[in-house]
Backbone as CSV, one residue per row, in Angstrom:
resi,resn,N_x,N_y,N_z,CA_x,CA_y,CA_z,C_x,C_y,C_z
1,UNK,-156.848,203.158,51.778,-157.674,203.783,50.741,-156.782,204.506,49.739
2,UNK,-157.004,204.040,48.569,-156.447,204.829,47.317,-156.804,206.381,47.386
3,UNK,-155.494,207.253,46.632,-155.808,208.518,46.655,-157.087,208.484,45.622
4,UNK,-157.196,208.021,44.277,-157.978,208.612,44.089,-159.497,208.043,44.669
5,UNK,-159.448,206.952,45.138,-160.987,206.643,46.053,-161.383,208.010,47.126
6,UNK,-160.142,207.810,47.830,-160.230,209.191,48.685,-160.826,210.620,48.407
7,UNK,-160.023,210.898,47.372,-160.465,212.072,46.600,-161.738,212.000,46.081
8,UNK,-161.919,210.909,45.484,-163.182,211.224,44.749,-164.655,210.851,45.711
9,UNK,-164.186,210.284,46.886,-165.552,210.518,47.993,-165.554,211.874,48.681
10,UNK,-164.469,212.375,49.230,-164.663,213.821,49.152,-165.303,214.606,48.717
11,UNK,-165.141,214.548,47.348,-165.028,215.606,46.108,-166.819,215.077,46.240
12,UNK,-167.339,214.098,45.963,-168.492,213.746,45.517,-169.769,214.014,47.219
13,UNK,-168.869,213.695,48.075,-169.628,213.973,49.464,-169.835,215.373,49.507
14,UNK,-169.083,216.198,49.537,-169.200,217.792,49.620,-170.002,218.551,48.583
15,UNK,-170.154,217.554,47.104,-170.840,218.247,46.286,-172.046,217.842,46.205
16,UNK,-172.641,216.883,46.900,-173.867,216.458,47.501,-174.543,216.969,48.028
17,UNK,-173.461,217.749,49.605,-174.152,218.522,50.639,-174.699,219.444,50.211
18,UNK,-173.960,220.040,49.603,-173.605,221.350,49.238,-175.237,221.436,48.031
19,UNK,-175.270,220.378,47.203,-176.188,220.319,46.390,-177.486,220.292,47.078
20,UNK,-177.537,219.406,48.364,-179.169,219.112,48.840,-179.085,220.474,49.826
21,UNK,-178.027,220.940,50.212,-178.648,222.695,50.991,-179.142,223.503,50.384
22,UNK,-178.338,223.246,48.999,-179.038,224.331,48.505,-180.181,224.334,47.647
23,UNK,-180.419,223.020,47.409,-181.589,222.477,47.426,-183.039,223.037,48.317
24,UNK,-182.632,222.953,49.555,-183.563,223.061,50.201,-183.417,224.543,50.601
25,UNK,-182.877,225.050,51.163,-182.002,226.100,52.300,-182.002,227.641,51.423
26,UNK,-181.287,227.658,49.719,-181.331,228.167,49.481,-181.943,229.637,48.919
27,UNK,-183.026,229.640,48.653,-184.449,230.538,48.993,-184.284,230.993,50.211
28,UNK,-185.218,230.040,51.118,-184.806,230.215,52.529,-183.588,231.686,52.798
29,UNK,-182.222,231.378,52.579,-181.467,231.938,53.068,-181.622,233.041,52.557
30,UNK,-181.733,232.866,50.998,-181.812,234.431,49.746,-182.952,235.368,50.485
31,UNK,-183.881,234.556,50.853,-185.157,235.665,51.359,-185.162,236.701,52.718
32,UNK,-184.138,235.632,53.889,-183.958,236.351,55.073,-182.915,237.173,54.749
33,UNK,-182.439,236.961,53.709,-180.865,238.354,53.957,-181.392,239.590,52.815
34,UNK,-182.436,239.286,52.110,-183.142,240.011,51.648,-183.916,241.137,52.295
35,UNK,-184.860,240.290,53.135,-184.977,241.158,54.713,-184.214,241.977,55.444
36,UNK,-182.866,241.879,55.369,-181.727,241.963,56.519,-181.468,243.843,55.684
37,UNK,-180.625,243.424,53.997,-180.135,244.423,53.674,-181.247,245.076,52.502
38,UNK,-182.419,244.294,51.788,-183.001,245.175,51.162,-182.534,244.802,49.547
39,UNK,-181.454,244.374,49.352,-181.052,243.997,47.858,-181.164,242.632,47.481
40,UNK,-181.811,242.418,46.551,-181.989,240.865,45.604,-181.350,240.514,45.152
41,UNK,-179.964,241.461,44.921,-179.008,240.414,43.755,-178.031,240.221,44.842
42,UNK,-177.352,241.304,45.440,-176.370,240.611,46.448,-176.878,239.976,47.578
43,UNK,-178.267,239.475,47.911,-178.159,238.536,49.204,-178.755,237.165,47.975
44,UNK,-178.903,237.116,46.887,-178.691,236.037,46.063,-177.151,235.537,46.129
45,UNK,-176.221,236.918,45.923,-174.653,236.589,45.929,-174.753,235.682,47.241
46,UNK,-174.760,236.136,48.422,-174.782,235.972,49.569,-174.813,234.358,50.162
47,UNK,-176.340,234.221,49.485,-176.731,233.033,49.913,-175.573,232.291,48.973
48,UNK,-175.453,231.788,47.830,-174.818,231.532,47.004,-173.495,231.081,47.774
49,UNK,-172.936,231.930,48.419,-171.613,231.674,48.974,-171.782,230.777,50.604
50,UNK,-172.946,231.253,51.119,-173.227,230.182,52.324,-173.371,228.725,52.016
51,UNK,-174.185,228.816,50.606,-174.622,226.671,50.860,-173.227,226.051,49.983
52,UNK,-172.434,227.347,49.664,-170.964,226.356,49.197,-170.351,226.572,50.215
53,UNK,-170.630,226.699,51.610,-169.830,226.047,52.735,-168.878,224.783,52.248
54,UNK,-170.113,223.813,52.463,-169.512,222.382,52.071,-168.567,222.625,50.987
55,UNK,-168.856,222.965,49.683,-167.512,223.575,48.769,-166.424,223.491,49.033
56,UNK,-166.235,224.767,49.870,-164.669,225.164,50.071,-164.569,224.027,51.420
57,UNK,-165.065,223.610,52.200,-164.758,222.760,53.472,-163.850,221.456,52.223
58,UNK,-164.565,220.645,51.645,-163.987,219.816,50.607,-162.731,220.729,50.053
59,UNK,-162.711,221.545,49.452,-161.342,221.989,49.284,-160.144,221.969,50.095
60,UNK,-160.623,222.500,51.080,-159.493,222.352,52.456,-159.351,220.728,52.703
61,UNK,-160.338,219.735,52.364,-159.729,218.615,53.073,-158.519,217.874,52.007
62,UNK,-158.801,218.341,50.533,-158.605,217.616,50.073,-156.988,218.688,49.394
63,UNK,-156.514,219.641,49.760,-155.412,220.493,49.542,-155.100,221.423,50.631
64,UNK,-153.890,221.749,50.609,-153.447,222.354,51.431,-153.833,223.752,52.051
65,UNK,-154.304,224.761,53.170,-154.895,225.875,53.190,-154.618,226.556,52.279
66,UNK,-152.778,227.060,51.858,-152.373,227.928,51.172,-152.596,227.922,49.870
67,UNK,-152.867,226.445,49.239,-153.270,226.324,48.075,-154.784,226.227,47.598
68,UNK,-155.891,226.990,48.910,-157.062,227.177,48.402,-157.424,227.564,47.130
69,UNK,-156.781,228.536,46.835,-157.571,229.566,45.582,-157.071,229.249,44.653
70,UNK,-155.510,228.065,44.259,-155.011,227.097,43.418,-155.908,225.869,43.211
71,UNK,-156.096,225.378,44.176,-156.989,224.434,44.167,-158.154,224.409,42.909
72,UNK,-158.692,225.875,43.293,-159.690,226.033,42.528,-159.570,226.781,41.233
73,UNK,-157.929,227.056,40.827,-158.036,228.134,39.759,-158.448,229.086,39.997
74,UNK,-158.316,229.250,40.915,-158.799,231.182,41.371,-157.112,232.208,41.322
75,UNK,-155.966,230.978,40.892,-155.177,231.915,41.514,-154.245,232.454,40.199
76,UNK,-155.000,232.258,38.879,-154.327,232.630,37.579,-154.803,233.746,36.740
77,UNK,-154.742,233.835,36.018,-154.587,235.617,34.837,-155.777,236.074,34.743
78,UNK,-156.381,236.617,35.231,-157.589,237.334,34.960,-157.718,238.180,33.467
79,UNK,-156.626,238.799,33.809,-156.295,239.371,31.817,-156.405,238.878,31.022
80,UNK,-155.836,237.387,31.243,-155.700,236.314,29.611,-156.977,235.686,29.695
81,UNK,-157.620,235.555,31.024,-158.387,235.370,30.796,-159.800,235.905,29.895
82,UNK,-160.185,236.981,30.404,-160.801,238.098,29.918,-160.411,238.433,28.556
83,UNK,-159.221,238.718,27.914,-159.191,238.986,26.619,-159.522,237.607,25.693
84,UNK,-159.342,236.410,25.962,-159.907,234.988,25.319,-161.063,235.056,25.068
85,UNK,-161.950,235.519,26.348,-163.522,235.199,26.537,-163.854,236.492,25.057
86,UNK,-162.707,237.694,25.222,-163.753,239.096,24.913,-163.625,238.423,23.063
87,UNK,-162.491,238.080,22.829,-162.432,237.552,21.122,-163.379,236.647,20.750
88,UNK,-163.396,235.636,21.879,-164.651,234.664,21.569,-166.171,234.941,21.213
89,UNK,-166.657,235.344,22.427,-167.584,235.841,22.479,-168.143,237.362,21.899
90,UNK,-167.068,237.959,21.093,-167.173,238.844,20.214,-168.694,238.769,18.997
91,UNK,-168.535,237.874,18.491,-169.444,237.403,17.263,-171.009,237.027,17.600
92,UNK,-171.276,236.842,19.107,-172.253,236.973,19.760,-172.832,238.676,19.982
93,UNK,-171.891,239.255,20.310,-172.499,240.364,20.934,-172.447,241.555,19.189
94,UNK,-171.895,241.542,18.580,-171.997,241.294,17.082,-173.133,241.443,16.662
95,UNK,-173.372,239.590,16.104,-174.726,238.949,15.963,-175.827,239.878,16.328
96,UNK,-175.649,239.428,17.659,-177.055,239.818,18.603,-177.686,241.191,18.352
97,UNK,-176.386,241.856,18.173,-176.902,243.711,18.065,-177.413,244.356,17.058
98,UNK,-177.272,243.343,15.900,-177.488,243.678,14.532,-179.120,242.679,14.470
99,UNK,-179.116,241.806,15.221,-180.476,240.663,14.929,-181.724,241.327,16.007
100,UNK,-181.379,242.072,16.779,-181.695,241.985,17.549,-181.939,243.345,19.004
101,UNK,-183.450,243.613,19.042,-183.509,244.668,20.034,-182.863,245.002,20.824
102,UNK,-182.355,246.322,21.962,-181.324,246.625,22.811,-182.472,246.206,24.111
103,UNK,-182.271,245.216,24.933,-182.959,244.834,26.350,-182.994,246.306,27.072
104,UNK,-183.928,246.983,27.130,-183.871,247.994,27.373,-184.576,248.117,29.009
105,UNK,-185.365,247.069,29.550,-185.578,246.518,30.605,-184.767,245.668,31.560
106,UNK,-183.151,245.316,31.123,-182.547,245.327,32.459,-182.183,245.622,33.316
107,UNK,-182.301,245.156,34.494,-182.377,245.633,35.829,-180.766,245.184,36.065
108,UNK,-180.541,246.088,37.822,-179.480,245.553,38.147,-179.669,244.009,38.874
109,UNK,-180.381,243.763,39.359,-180.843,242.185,39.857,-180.652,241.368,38.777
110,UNK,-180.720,241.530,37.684,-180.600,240.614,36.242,-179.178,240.514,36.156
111,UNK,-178.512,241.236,36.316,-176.733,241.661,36.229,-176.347,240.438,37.124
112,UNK,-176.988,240.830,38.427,-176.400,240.321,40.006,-176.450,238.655,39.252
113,UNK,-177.758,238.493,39.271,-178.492,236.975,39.625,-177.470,236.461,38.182
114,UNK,-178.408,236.767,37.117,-178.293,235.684,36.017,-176.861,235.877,35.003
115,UNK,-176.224,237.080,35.003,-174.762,237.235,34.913,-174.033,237.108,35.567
116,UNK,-173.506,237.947,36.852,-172.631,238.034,37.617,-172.468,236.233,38.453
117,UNK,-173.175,236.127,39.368,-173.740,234.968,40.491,-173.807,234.000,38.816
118,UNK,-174.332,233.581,38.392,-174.640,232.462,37.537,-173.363,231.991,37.026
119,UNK,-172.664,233.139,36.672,-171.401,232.461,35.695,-170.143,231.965,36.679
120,UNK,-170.083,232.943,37.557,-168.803,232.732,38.960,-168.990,231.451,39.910
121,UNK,-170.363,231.247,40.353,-170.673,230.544,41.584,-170.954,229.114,40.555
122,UNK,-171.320,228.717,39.623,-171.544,227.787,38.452,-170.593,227.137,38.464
123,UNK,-169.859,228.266,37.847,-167.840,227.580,37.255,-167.345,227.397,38.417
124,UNK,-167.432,228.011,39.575,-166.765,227.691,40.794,-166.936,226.277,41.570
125,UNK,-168.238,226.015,41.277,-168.770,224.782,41.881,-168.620,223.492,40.773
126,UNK,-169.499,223.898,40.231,-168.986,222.712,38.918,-167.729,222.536,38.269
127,UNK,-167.224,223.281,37.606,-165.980,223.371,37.097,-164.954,223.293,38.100
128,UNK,-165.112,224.023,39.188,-163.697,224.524,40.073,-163.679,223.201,40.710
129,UNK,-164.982,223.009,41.318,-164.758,221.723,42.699,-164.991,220.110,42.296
130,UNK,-166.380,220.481,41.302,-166.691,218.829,41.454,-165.600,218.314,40.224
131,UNK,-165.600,218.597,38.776,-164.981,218.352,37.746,-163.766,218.732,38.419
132,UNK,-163.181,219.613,38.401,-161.642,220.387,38.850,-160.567,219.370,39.900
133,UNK,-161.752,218.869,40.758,-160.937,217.839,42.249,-160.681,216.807,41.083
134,UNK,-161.281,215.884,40.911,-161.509,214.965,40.149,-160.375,214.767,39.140
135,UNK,-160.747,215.692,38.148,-159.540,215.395,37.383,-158.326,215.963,37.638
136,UNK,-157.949,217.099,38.390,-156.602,217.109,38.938,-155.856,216.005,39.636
137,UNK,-156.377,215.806,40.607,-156.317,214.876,42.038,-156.404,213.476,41.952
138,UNK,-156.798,212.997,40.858,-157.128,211.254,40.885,-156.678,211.059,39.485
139,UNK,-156.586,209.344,39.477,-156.391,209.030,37.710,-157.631,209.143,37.172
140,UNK,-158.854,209.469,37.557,-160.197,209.159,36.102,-159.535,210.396,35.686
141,UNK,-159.619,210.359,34.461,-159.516,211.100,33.001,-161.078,212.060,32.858
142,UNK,-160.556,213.038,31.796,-161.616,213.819,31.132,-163.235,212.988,31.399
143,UNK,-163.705,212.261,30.820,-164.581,212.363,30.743,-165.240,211.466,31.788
144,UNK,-164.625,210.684,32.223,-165.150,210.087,33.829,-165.497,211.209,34.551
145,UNK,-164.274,212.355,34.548,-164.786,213.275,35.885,-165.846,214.244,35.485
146,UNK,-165.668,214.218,33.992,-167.020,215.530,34.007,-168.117,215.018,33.633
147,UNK,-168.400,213.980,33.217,-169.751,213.335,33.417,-171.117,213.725,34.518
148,UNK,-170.771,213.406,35.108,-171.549,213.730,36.680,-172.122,215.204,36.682
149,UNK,-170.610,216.297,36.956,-170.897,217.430,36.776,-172.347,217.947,35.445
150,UNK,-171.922,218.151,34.161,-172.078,217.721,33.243,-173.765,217.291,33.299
151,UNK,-173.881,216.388,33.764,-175.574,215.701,34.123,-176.120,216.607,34.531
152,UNK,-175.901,216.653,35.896,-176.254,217.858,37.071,-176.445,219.236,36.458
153,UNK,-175.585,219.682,35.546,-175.814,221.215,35.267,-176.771,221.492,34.127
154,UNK,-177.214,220.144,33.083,-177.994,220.179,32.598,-179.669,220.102,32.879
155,UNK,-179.513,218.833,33.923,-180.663,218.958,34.308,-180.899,220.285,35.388
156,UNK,-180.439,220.654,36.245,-180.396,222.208,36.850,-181.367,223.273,35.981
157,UNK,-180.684,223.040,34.492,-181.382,224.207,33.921,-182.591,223.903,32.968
158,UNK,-183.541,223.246,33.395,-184.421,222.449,32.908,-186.167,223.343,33.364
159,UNK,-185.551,224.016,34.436,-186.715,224.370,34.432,-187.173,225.847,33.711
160,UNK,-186.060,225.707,32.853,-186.764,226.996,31.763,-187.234,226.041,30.497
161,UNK,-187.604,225.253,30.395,-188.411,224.304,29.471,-190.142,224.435,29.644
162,UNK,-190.544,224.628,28.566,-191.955,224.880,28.802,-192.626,223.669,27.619
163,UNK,-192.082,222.580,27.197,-192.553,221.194,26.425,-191.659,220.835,26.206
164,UNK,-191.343,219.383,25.982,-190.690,218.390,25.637,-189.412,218.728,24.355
165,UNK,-189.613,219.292,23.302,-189.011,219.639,22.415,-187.596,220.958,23.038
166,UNK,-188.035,221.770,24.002,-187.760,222.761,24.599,-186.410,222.104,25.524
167,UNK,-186.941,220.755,26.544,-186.728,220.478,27.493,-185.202,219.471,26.964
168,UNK,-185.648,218.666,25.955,-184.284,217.979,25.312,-183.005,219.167,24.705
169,UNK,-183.746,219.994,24.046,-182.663,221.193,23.628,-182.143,221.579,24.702
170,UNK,-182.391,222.585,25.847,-181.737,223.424,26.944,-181.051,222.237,27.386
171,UNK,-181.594,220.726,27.707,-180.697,219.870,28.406,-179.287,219.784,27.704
172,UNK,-179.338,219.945,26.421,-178.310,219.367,25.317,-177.181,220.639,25.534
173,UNK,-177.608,221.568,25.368,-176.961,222.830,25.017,-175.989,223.016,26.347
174,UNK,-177.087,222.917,27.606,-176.751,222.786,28.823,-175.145,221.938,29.352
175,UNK,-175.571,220.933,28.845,-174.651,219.575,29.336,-173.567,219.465,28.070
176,UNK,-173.312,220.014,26.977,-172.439,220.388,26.345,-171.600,221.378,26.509
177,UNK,-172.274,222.586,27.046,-171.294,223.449,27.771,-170.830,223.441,28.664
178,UNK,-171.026,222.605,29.858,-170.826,222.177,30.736,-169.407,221.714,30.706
179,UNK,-169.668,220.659,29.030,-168.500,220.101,29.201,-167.253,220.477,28.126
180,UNK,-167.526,221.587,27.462,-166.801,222.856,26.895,-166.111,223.741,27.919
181,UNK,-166.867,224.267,28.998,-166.210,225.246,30.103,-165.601,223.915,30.252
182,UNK,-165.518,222.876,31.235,-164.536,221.791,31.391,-163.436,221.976,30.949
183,UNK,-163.377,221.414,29.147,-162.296,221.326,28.158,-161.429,222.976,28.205
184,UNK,-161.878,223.974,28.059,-161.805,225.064,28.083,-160.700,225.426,29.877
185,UNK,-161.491,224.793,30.455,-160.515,225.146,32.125,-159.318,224.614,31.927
186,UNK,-158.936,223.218,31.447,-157.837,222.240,31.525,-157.098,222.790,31.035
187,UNK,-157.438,222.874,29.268,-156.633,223.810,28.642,-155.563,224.963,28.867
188,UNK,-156.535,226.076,29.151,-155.702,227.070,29.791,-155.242,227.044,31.403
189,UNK,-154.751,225.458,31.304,-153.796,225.626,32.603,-154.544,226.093,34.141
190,UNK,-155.731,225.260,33.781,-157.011,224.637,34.851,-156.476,226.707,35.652
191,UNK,-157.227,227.880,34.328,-157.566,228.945,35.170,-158.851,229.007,34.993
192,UNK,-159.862,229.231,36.170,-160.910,229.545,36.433,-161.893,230.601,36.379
193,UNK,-160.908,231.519,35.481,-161.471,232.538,35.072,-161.824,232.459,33.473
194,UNK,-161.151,231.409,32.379,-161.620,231.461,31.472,-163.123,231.160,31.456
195,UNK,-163.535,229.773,31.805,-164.495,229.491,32.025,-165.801,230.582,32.567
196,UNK,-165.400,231.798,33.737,-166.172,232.201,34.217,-166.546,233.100,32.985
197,UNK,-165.646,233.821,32.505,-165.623,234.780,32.170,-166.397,234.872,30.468
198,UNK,-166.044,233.183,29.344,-166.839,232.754,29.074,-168.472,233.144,29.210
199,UNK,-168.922,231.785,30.282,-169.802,232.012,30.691,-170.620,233.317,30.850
200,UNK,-170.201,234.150,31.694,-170.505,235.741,32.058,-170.583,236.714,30.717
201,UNK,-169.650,236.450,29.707,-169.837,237.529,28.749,-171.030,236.688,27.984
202,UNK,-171.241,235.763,27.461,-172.257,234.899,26.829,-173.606,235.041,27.193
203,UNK,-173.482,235.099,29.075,-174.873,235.101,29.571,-175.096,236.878,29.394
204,UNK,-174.130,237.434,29.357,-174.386,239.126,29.126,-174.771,239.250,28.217
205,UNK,-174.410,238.787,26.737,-174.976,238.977,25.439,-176.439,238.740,25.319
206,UNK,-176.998,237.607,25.951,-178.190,237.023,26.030,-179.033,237.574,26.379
207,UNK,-178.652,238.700,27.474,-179.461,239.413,28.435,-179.432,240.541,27.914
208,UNK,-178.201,241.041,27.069,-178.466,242.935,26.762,-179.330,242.999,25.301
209,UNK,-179.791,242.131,24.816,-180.638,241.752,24.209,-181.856,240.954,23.669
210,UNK,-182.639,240.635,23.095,-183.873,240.340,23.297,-183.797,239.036,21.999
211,UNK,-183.112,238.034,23.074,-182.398,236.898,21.876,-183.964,235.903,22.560
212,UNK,-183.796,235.305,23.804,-184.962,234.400,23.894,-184.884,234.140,25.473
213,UNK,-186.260,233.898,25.714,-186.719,233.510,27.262,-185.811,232.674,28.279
214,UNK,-185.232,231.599,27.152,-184.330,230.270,28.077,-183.430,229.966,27.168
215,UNK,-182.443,229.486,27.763,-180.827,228.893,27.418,-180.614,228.508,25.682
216,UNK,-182.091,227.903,25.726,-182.167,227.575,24.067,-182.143,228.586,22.986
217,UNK,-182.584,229.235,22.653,-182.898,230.331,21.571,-183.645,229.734,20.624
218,UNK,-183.006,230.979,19.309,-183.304,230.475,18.338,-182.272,229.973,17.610
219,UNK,-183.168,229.975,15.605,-181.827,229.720,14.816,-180.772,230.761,14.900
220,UNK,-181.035,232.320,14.413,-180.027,232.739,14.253,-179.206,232.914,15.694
221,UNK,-180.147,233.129,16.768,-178.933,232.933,17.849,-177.815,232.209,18.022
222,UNK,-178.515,230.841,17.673,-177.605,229.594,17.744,-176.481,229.847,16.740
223,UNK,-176.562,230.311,15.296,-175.723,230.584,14.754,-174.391,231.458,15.275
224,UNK,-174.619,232.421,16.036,-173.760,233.112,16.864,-173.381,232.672,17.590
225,UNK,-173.606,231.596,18.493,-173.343,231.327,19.592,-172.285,229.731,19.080
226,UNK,-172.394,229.403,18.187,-172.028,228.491,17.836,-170.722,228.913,16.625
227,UNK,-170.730,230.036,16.174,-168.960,230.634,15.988,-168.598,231.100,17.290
228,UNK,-169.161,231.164,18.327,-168.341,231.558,19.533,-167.835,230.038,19.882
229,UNK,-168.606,229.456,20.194,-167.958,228.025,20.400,-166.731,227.393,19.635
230,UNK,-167.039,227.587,18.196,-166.189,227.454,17.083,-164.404,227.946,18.012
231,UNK,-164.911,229.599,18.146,-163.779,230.194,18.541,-163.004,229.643,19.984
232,UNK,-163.452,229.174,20.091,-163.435,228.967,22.063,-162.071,227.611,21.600
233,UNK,-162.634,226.729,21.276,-161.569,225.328,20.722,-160.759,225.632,19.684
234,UNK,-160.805,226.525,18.859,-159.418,226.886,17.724,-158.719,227.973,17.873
235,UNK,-159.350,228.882,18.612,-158.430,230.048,19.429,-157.169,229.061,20.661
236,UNK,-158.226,228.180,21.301,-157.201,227.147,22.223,-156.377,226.499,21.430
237,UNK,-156.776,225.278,20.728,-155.852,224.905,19.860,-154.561,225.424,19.459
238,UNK,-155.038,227.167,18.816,-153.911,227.812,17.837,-152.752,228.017,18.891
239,UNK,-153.402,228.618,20.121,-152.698,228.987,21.199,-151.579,228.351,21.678
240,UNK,-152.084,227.000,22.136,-151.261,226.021,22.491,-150.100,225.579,21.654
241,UNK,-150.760,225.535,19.895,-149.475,225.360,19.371,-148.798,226.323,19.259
242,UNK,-149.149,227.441,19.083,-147.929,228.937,18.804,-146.644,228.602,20.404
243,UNK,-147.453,227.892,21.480,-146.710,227.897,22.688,-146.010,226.640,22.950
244,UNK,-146.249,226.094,21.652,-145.309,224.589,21.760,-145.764,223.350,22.788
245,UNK,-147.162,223.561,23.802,-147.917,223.183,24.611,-148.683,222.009,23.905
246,UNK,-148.407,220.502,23.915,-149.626,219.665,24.010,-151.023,219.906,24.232
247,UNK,-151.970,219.539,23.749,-153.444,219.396,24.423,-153.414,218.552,25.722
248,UNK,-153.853,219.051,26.429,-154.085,217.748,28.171,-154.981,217.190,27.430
249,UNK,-155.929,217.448,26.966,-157.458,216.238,27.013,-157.052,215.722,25.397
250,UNK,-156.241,214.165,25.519,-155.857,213.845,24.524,-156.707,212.273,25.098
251,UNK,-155.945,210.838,23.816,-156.360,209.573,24.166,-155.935,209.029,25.581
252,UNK,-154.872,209.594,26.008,-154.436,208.649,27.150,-154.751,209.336,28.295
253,UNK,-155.240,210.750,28.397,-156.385,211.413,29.081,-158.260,212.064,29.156
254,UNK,-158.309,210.626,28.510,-159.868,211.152,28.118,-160.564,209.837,29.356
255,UNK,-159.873,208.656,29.817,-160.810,207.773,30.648,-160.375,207.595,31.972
256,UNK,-158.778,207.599,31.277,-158.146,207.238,33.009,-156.516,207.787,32.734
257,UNK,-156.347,208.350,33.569,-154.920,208.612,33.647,-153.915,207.662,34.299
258,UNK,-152.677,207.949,34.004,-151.411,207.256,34.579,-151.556,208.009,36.105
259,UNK,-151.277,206.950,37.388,-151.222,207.857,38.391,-149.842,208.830,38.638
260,UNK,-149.991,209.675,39.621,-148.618,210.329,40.023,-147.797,209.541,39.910
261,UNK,-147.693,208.596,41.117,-146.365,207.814,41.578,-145.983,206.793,40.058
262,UNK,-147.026,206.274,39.107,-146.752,205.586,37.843,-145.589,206.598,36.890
263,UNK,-146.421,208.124,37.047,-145.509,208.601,36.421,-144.400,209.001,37.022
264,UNK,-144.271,208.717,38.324,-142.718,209.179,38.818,-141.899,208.253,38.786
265,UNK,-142.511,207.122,39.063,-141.661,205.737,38.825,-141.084,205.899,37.154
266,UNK,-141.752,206.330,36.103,-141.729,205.620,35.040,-140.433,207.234,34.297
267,UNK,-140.219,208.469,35.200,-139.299,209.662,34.929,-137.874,208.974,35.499
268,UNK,-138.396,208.158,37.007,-137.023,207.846,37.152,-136.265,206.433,36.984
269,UNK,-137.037,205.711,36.187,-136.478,204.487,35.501,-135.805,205.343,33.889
270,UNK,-136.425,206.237,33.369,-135.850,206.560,32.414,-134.524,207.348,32.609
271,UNK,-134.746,208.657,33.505,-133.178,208.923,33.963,-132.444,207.653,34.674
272,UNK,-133.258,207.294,34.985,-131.540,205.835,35.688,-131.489,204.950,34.108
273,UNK,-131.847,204.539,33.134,-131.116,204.290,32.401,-130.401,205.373,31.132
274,UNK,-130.878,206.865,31.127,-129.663,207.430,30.591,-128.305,207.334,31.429
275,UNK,-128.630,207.663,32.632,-127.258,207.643,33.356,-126.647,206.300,32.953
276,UNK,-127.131,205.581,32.704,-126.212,203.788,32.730,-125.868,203.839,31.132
277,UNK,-126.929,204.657,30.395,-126.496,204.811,29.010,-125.009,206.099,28.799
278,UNK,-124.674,206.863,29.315,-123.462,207.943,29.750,-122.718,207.011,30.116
């Protein structure tokens, strides 16, 4: 079996399980530990971290123990991260404050659930495991591996659609960011905190104000949210070039990549003919 066949039944078996537990299980679990300690947002955390059992089990099969929290981009800059997200997402929280009432009805359960838990356990699963294995670990390219993901996280958030018109937008918005946090992880050197952190300040803006019910908004929201986006790909861009750094998600990484051993074969045919050229 090819590594990347290997990898990518892994990667796709574990994010299955992991998908139909919590499918089913999840409630379930949120409600008895609810019972247990009394709080809604951390036995949401809670559960959250039980039905990604399967998760991290796929991580371990498919990398080494010590390189768990590499694996997943858990093990890079929280700082660089965080100051990227705070410039980006600046023009949102901006926007919003000037367009827009102070949410003067959030709770801490709103923090837990739909900020904190939404943006971490999201990017962790989607981004970190299913997209993240995939395109690290095998030759499919960019958009083979985040496809799937990508689908899944759009339709996920579908059930804040209340008609048809509603239901194509949140899908769109959905499954585009999806595959923005993606582009956005690779970039900065597959860390897992841009993405979260992204995510988390965006879904904070949304919430400390009285922008709209579901993922969609409105116009002027969208306007804000869409110079944050703006910022997200030309802040990267600028970055990379001030650092002399290529883009990863270019033509010869957008379907299928060169494998490892292609490219090791193809480093040391070139040093064995400088040496013959000396």
């Amino acid at each position: 079996m090819s590594k990347t066949l290997k990898i990518s039944t892994i990667t796709i078996v574990a994010f299955s399980i992991h998908f139909l537990f919590d499918g089913i299980y999840f409630k379930s679990i949120r409600s008895w530990m609810h019972e247990v300690i009394n709080q809604f947002g951390v036995s949401h955390i809670i559960a959250y971290l039980i039905v990604g059992i399967p998760i991290f089990a796929g991580t371990l099969l498919i990398g080494k123990q010590k390189e768990f929290f590499k694996n997943l981009g858990l093990d890079k800059s929280f700082l660089k991260a965080l100051a990227f997200a705070v410039v980006c997402t600046a023009p949102m929280f901006l926007g919003f404050s000037l367009l827009f009432d102070f949410n003067t009805d959030i709770k801490l359960n709103t923090i837990l659930v739909s900020i904190l838990a939404a943006a971490f356990f999201e990017e962790l699963y989607f981004r970190g495991f299913l997209f993240g294995q995939l395109y690290k670990h095998t030759s499919l390219g960019f958009i083979t591996s985040v496809l799937l993901g990508a689908l899944l996280f759009g339709l996920i958030h579908l059930y804040q659609s209340t008609d048809p018109i509603e239901l194509v937008g949140i899908f769109l918005i959905t499954f585009l960011g999806a595959i923005l946090f993606a582009w956005a992880y690779v970039e900065w050197n597959y860390n897992l905190w841009v993405p979260v952190l992204l995510h988390l300040l965006m879904n904070l803006a949304w919430e400390l104000f009285n922008v709209s019910d579901n993922a969609l908004g409105g116009a002027y929201s969208n306007v804000f949210r869409t110079i944050t986006i703006a910022l997200i790909i030309a802040v990267t861009i600028l970055y990379k070039k001030r650092k002399g750094l290529p883009l990863e998600i270019n033509k010869h990484t957008l379907f299928m990549k060169k494998s490892v051993s292609t490219k090791h074969v193809n480093k040391s045919a070139l040093r064995a003919k400088t040496r013959v050229a000396v």
